[in-house]
C-alpha positions as CSV (number, residue, x, y, z in Angstrom):
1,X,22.9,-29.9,-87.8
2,X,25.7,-27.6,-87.4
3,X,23.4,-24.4,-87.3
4,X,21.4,-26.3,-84.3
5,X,24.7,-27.1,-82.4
6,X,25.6,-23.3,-83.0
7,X,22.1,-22.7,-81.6
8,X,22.3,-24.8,-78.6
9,X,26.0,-22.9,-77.8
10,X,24.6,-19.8,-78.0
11,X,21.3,-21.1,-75.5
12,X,24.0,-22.2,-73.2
13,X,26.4,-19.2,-73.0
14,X,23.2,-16.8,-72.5
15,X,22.5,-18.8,-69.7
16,X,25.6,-19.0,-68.3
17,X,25.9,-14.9,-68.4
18,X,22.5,-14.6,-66.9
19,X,23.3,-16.9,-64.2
20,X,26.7,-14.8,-63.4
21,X,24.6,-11.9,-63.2
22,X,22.3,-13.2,-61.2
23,X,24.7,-14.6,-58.5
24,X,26.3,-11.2,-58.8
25,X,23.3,-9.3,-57.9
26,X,22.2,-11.7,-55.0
27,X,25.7,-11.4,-53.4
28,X,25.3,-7.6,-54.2
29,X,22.2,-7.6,-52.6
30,X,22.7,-9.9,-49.4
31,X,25.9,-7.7,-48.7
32,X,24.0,-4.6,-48.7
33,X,21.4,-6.5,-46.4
34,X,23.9,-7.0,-44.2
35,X,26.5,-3.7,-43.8
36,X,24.1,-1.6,-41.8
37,X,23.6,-4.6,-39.6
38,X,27.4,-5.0,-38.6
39,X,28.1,-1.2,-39.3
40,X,25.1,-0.1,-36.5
41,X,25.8,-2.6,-33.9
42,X,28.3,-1.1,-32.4
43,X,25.5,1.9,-31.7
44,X,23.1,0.1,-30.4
45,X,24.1,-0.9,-26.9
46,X,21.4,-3.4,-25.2
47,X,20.0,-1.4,-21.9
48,X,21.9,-3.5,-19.0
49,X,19.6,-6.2,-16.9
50,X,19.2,-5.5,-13.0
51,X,17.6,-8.1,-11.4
52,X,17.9,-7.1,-8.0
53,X,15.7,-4.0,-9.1
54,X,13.4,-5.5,-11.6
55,X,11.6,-7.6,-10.0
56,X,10.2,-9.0,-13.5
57,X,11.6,-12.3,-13.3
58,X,8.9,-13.2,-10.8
59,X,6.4,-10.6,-11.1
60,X,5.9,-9.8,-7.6
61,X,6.8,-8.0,-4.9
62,X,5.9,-10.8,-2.7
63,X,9.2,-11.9,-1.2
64,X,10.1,-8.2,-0.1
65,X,7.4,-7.5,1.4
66,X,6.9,-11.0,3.6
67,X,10.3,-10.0,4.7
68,X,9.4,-6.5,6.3
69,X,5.9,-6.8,7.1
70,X,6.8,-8.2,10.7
71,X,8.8,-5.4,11.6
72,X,5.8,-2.8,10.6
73,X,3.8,-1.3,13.5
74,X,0.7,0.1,13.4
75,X,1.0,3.2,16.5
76,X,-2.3,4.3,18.4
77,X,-2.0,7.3,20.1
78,X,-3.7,9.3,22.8
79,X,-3.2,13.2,22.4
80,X,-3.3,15.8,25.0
81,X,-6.6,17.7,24.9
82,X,-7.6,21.5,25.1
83,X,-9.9,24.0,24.4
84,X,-13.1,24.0,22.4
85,X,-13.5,24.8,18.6
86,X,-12.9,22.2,16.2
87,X,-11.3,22.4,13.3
88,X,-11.0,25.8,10.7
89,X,-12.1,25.2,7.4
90,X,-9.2,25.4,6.1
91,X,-7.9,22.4,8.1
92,X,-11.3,20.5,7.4
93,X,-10.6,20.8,3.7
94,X,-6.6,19.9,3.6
95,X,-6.4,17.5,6.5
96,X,-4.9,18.2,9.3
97,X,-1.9,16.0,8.3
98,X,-1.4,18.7,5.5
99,X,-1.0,21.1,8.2
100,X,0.7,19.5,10.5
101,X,3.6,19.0,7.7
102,X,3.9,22.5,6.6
103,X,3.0,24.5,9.7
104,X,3.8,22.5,12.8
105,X,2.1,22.7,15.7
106,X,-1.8,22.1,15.5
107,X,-4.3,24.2,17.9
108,X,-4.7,22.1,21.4
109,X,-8.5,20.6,21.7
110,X,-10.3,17.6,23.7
111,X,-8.4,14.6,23.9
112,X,-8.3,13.2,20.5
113,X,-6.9,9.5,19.1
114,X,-4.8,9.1,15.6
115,X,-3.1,6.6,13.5
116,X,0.3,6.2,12.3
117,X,2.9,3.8,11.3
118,X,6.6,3.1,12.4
119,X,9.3,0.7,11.8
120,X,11.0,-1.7,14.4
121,X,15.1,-1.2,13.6
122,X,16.8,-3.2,16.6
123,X,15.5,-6.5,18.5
124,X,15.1,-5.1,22.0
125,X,12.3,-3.0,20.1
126,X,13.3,0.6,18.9
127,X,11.2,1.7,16.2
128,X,10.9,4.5,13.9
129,X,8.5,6.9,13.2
130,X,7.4,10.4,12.8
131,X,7.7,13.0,15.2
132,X,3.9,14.6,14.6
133,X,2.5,11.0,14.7
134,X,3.4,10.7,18.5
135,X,3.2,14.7,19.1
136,X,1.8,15.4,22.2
137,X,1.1,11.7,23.2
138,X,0.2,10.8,26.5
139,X,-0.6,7.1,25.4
140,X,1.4,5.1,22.5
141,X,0.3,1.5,22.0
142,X,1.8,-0.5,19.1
143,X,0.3,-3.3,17.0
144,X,2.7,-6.0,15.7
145,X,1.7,-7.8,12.5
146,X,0.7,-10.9,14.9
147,X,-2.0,-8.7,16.3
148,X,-0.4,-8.4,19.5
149,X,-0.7,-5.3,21.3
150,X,2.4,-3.4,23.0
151,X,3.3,-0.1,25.1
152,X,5.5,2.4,24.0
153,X,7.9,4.7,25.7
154,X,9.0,8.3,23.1
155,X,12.5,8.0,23.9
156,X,13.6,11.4,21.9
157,X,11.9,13.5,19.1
158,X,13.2,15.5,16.2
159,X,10.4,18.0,14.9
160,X,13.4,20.3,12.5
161,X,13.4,16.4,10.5
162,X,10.2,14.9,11.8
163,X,11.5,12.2,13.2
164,X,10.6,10.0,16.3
165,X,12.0,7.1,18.2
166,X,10.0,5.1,20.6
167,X,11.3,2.0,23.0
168,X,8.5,-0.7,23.4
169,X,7.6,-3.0,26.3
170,X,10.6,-0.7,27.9
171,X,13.4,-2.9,25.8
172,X,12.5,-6.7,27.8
173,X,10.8,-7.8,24.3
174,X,12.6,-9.5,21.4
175,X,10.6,-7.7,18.0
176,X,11.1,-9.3,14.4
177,X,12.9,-5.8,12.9
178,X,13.8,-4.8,9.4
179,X,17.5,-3.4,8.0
180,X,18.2,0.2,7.7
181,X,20.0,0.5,4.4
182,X,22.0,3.9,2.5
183,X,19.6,5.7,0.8
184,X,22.1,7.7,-1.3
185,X,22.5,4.8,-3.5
186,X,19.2,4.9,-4.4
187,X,18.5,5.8,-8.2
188,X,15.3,7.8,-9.4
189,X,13.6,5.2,-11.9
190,X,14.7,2.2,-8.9
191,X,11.6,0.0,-7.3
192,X,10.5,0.8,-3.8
193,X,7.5,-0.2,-1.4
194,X,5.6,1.6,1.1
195,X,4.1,-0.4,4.4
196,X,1.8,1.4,6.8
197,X,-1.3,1.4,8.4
198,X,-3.1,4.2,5.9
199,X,-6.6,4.7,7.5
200,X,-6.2,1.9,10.2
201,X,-6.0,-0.6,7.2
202,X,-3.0,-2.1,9.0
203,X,0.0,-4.0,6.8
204,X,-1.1,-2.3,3.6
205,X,1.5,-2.8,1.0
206,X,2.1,0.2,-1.8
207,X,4.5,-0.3,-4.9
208,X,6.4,2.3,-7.2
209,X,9.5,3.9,-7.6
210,X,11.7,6.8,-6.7
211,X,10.6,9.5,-8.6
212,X,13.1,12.1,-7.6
213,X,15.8,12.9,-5.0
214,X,16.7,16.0,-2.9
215,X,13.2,17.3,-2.6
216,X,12.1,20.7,-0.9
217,X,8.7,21.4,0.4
218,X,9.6,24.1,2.2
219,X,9.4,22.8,5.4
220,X,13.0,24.1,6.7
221,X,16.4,24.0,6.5
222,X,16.6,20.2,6.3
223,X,14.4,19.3,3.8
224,X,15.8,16.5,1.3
225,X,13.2,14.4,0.2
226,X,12.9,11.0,-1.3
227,X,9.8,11.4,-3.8
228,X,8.2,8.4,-5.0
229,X,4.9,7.6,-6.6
230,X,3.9,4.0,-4.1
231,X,0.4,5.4,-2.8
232,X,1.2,7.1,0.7
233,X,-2.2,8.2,2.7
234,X,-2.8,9.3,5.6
235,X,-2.2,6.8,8.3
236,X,1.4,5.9,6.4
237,X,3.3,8.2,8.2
238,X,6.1,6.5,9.7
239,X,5.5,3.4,7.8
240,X,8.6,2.8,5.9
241,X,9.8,3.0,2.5
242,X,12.2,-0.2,1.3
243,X,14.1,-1.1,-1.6
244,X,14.3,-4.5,-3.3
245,X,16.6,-6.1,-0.8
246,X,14.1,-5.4,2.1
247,X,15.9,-2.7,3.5
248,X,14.6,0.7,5.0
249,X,15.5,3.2,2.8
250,X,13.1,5.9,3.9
251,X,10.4,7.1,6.4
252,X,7.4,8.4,4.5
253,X,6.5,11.6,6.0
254,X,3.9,13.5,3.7
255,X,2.2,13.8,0.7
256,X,0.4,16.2,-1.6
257,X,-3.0,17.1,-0.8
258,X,-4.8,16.2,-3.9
259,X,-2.1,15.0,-5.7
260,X,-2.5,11.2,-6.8
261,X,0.6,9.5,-6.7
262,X,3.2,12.2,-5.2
263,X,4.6,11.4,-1.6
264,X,7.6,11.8,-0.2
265,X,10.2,10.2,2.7
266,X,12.6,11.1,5.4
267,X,16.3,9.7,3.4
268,X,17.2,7.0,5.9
269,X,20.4,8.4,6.2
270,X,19.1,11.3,7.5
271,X,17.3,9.3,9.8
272,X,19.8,7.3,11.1
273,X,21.8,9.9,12.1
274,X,18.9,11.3,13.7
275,X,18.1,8.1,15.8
276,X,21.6,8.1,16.7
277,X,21.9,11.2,18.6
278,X,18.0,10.4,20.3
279,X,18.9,6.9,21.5
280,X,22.2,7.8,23.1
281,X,21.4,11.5,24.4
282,X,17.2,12.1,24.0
283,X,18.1,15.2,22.0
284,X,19.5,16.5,18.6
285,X,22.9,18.7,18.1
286,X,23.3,20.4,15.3
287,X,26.0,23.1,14.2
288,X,26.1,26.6,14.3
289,X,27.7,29.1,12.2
290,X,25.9,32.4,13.0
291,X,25.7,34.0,10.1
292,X,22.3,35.4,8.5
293,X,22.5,34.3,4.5
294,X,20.1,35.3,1.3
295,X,20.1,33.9,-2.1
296,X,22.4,35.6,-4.4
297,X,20.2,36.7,-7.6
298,X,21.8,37.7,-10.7
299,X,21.7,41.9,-9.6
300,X,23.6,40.8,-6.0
301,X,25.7,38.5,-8.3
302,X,26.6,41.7,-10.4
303,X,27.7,44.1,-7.4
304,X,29.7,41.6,-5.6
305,X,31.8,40.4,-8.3
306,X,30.3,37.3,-8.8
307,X,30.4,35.4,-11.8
308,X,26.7,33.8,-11.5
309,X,24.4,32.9,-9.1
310,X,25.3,29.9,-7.3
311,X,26.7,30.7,-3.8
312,X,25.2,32.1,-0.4
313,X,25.6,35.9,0.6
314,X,26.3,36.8,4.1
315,X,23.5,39.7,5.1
316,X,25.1,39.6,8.7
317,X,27.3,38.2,10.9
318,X,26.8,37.5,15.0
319,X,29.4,38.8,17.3
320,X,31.6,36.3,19.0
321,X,29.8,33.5,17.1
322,X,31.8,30.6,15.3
323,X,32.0,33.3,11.9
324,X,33.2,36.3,13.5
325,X,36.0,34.3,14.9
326,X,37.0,33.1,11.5
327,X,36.7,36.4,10.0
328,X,33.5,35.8,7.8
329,X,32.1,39.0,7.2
330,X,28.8,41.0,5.6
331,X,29.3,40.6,1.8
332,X,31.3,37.3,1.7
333,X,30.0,35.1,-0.8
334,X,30.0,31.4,0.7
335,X,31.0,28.9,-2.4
336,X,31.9,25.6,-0.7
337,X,31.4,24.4,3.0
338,X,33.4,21.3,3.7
339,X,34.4,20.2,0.4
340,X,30.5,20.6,-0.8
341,X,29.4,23.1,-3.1
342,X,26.9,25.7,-1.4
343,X,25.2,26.9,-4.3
344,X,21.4,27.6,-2.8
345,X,20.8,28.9,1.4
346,X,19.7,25.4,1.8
347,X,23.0,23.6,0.9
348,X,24.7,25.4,3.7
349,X,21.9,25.3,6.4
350,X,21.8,21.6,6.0
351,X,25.6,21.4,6.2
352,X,26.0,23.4,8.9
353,X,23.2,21.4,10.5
354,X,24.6,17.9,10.2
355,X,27.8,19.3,11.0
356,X,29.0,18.2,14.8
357,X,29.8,21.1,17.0
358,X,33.5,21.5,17.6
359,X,34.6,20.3,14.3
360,X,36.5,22.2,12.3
361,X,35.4,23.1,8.9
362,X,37.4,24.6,5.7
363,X,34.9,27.3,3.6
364,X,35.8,28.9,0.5
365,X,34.2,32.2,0.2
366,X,34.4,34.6,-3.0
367,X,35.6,38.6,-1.3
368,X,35.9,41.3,-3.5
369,X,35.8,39.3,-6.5
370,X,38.9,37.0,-5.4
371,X,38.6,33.4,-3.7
372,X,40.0,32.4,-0.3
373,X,39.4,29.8,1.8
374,X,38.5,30.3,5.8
375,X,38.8,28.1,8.9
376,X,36.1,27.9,11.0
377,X,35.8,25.9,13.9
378,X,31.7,25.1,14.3
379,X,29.8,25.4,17.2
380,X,26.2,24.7,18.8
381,X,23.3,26.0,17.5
382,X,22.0,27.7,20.8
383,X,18.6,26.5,22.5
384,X,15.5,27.8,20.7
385,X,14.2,28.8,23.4
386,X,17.3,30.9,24.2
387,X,17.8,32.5,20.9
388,X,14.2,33.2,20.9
389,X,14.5,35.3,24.0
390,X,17.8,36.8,22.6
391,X,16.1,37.7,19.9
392,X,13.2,39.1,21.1
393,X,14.8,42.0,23.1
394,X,12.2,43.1,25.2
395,X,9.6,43.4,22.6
396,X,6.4,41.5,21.9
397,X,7.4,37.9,21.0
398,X,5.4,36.0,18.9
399,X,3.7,34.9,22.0
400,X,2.4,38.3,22.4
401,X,1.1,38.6,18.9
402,X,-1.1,35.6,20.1
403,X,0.1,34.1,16.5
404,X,2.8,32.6,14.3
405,X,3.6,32.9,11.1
406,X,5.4,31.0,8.2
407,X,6.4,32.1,4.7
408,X,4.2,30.9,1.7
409,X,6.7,28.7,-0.5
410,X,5.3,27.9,-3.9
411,X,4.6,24.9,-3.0
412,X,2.3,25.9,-0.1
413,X,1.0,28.5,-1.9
414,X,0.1,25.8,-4.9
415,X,-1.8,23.3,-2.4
416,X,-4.1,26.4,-0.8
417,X,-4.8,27.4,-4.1
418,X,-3.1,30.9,-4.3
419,X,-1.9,33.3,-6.8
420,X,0.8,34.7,-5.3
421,X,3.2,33.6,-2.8
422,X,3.5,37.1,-1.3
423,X,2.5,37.7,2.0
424,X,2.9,35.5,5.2
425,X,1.2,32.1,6.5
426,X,-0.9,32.1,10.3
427,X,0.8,28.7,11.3
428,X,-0.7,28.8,14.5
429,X,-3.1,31.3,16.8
430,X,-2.5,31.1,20.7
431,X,-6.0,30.1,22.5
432,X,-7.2,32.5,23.8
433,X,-5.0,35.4,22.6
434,X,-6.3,38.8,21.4
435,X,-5.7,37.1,17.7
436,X,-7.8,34.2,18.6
437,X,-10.1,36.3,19.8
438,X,-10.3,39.0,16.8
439,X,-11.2,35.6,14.5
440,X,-7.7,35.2,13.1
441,X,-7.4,31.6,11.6
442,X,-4.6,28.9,10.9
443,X,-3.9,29.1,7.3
444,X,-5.6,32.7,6.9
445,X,-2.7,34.9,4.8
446,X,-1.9,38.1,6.5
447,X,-1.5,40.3,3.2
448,X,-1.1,43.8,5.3
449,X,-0.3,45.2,8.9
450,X,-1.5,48.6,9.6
451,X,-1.8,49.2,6.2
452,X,1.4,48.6,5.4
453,X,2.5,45.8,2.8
454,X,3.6,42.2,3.8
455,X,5.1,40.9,0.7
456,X,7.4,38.2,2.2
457,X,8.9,37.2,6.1
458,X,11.4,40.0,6.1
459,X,8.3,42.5,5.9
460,X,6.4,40.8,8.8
461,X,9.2,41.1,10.9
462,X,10.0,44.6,9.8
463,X,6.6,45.6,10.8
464,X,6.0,43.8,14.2
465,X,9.4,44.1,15.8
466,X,8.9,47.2,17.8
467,X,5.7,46.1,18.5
468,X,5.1,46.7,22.3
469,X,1.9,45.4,24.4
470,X,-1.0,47.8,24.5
471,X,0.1,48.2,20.8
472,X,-3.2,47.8,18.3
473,X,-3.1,46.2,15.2
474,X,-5.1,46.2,12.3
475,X,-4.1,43.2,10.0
476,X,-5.7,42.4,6.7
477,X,-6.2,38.9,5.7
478,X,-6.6,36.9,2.8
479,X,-9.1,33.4,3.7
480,X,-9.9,31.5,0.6
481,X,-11.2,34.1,-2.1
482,X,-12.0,36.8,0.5
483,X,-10.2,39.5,2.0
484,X,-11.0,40.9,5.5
485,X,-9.8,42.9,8.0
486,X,-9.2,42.3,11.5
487,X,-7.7,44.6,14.8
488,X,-6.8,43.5,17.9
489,X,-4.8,44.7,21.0
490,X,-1.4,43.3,21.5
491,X,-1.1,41.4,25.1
492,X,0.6,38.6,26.9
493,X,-3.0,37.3,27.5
């Protein structure tokens, strides 16, 4: 009896160990299950919840685009006509949308009709669009959503941004119109839409997002890009671009040739201001400086004291323009225009651009390796026209060449398909000029003049500024894969 009861003690104190270490290792345990859990939290932020720009909660894009389909126009246009020909290869192969973004003007011919888009921004009927779209117009009849069928006046154009504004039914109409909102709060990664009219297929709605910002294409001094992915053909141009809140955020402009999914807007501040200065004085202002500026690489960085690469070198200044008066001169490095840091020729072209004339300006420029800043009191860029004839000093103009000529930015020199960018771009051959004549092409690259190297701009006008009429020429080009040359006489025609 008394060895069972010491039996059953010894059962029940085994048990009661084994059950203290088994509590102990299941608290042990859960605590360890839980540490990492209260210890990582504080890492792991949750990714914050926009609904205004993820239009998830729904699914659709519906509700934006009811709201700016009404003020969407498709524009029918009437062009003027010319001389024969048709269309080069080149342009039969890229479009002539591709051209007419990169090089400008497009060789007259008969009386042709096109399609674009445009945006209605005020009541009375003032609409956006592009400025190539209504290029050389003699007609421009919009189509409202409701089918109905309007005229439209081109109250002012803007071909340095590609912008166009247009009056319809002269201002007596009442139009449903869409909001012009700040495109500089726009995010790459945030949803947009695109409405046009892409191949006549009018009140076609796109979706995507902005896929980057501050874009170049080498189109000019102005270039600053929305990119987004929403499918932009041809026939969108002028159509807008709107965020989630139905606003106009951009005005699509151009897209890759052969590239799925790359496009690209006019910012709409940029347009804005744009469509300010054409509706209240039918022309565009911009500042002048007068200075002629080059990248600084990391050699010119070297010899002028600079510490790297990011400013704007002053080749040359104009007498008696707005930067001889402040005392800019040949050498100065240009580090900030108006607050704004100029660290690429672009940054201060567009500055000086947007910049009103008359308003004075503060620059800080880097001088023999020390900082100062300058006053400059801006002025207006001159006429084209004007500085085109100041320039040309007598000699052949471009007119007398019978051709012009753009430089081949990697970009262009990516959609034709070449290996180098060296060399110069025909952008457009006069009809019926000595060029024409000798078979010179838009898009041909002219790789050598009289057997002399064209390597970049510079070069071309090197080599054809003392070029007189009577002058002959022997040019050779570069047309797809081949290489030919050409000769002609130089004359006014």
């Amino acid at each position: 009896m008394q060895l069972k009861r010491r039996t059953f003690l010894a059962t029940q104190l085994i048990a009661l160990v084994v059950g203290i270490l088994a509590g102990a290792a299941v608290t042990s345990h859960s605590a360890w299950g839980r540490q990492p859990l209260v210890a990582q939290a504080p890492s792991l932020p949750q990714a914050p919840i926009i609904p205004v720009q993820m239009p998830l909660t729904t699914g659709t894009f519906a509700k934006v685009a009811e709201a700016i389909k009404p003020a969407v126009i498709n524009i029918n246009t009437v062009s003027k006509g010319g001389g024969p020909g048709g269309r080069t290869p080149f342009e039969e192969f890229f479009g002539e949308e591709f051209f007419r973004r990169f090089f400008g003007d497009v060789p007259e011919r008969i009386p042709q009709r096109s399609l674009g888009s445009g945006v209605i921004i005020d009541p009375s009927g003032i609409a956006l669009t592009n400025a190539h779209v209504v290029e050389k117009a003699t007609e421009i009849e919009v189509i409202t959503l409701d089918g109905s069928k309007h005229k439209a006046k081109l109250i002012g154009s803007d071909k340095k941004t590609d912008l166009a504004v247009l009056k319809l039914d002269e201002g007596k109409g009442k139009f449903a119109y869409a909001r012009v909102g700040d495109s500089d709060k726009m995010q790459v990664g945030d949803w947009v839409i695109a409405v046009g009219s892409p191949f006549g297929l009018q009140s076609t709605v796109t979706a995507g997002i902005i896929s980057a910002k501050a874009r170049q294409l080498g189109q000019g001094p102005f270039d600053d890009f929305l990119q987004t992915d929403a499918a932009i053909n041809p026939g969108n141009s002028g159509g807008p671009l709107v965020n989630m809140q139905g606003e106009v955020i951009g005005i699509n402009t151009a897209i890759v040739a052969g590239g799925s999914g790359i496009g690209f807007a006019i910012p709409s501040n940029m347009a804005r201001k744009i469509y300010t200065e054409l509706s209240t004085k039918g022309r565009v202002t911009r500042g002048w400086l007068g200075v002629s500026i080059q990248p600084l690489t990391a050699e010119l960085a070297r010899s002028f004291g600079s510490k790297d690469t990011k400013g704007v070198l002053i080749s040359d200044v104009v007498p008696d323009s707005p930067a001889g008066k402040a005392g800019l001169k040949p050498g100065d490095i240009l580090l900030e225009f108006d607050g704004k840091k100029t660290e690429a020729p672009a940054d201060l072209q567009r500055g000086v651009g947007f910049a009103a004339p008359g308003t004075d300006v503060k620059m800080k420029v880097l001088r023999e390796g020390g900082e100062k800043t300058v006053d400059v009191k801006i002025g207006e860029a001159p006429d084209e026209r004007e500085a085109q004839q100041r320039g040309s000093g007598g000699k052949a103009a471009p007119s007398a060449l019978g051709l012009e000529v753009r430089p081949i930015s990697p970009e262009v020199a990516r959609q034709l398909n070449l290996k180098t960018s060296e060399g110069v771009i025909v952008a457009r051959v006069d009809e019926g000029s000595p060029a024409a004549e000798a078979g010179i092409q838009r898009g041909d690259v002219i790789r050598e003049i009289n057997r002399q190297k064209v390597r970049s701009q510079a070069d071309w006008e090197r080599l054809v500024k003392d070029v007189k009429d009577g002058d002959r020429l022997t040019v050779l080009l570069q047309r797809g894969p081949m290489s030919l040359y050409v000769a002609f006489t130089v004359g006014r025609g």
